[in-house]
C-alpha positions in Angstrom: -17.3 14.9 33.2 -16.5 16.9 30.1 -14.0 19.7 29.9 -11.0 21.0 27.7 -7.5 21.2 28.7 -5.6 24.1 27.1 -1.8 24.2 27.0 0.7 25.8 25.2 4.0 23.6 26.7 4.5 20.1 27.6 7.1 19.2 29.8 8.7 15.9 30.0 9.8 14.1 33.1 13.3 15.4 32.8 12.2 18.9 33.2 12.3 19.3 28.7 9.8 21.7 27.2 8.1 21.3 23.6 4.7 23.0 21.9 1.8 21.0 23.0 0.9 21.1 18.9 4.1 19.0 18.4 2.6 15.8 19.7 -0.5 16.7 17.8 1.3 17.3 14.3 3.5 14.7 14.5 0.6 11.7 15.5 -0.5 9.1 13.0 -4.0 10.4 11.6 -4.7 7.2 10.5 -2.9 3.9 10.7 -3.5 0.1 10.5 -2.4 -3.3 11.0 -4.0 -6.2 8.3 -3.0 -8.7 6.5 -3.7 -12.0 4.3 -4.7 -15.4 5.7 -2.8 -18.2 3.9 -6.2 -19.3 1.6 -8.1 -16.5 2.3 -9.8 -13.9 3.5 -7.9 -11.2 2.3 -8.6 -8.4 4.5 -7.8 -9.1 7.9 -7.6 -6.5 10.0 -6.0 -7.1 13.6 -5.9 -3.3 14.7 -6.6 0.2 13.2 -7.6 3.9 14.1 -9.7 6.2 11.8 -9.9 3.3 9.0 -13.0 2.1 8.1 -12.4 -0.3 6.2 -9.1 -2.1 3.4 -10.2 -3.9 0.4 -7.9 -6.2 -1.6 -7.7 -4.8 -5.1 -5.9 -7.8 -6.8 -3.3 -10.0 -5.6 -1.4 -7.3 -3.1 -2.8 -4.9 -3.8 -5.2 -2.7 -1.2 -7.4 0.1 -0.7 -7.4 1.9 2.9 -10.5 4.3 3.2 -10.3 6.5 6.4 -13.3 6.9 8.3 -12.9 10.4 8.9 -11.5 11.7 5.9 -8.9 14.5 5.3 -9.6 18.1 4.2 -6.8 17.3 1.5 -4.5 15.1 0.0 -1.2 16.6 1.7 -0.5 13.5 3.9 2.6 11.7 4.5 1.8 7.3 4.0 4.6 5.2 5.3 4.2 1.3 5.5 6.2 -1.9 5.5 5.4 -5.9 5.8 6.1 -9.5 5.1 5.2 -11.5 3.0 4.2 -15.4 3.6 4.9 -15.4 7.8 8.5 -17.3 6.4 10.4 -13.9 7.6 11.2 -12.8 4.3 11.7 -9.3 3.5 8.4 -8.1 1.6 8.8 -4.7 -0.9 5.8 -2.6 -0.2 6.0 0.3 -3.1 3.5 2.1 -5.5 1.4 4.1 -2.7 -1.6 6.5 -4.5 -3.1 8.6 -1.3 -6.6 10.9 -1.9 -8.2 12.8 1.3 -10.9 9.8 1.8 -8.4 6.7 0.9 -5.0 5.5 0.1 -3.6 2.5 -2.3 -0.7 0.4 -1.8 0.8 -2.3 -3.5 2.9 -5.1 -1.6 5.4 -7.7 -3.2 8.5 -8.6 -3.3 11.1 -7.4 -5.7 12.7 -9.0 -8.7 15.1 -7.3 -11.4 13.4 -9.1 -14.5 10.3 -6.9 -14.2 9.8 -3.4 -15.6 8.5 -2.3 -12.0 11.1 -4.3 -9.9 8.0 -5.8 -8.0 6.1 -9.2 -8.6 2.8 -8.3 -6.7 1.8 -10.4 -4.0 -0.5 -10.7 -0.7 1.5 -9.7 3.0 0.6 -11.8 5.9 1.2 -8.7 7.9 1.4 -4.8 6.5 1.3 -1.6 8.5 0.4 1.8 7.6 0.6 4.8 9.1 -0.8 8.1 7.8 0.1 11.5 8.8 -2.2 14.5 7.6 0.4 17.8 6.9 
């Protein structure tokens, strides 16, 4: 059966109102979950919505490509990891976002480098995109 539900309030169990667009802005667009297997491949991906596919670059780095892409650039990327499945804190910085894909670079920081971060594959890394 096929329909469409219109709504212009949502109302919680406690009796609290909000604009039924405020789930709907405020949703991931895109996100996934992937990561690097100790020798290889470099791509796994254990979970994802409206990603078609993520492609290591060079060492950490990665290209998401959405499979329904965005009518712009005007997205919010947020994203996080770690590095070697040893629980150490992994620096993901250096995001680059486009309508159909976004880039991000994961590794882990050191004050020697101009850039602060020594590039490196994430067993796990999570992104979440969120269309403006």
């Amino acid at each position: 059966m096929a329909g469409t539900l219109v709504l212009d309030t949502i109302q919680d169990g406690s009796g609290n109102n909000t604009s039924a667009t405020n789930p709907i802005r405020g949703s991931a667009k895109a996100w996934v979950t992937f990561g690097v297997m100790v020798s290889g491949p470099y791509n796994v991906v254990y979970a994802s919505h409206n990603v078609s596919s993520v492609t290591r670059l060079a060492t950490g780095s990665y290209q998401i490509s959405y499979a329904t892409p965005f009518s712009d650039n005007n997205t919010c990327v947020t994203f996080g990891g770690s590095d070697n499945g040893n629980m150490e804190a992994s620096l993901i910085a250096n995001w680059f976002n486009t309508g159909s894909y976004c880039n991000i670079v994961s590794g882990t920081p050191w004050l020697g480098r101009a850039n602060n971060l020594i590039p490196q594959d994430s067993v796990f890394i999570s992104v979440a995109v969120f269309h403006l």
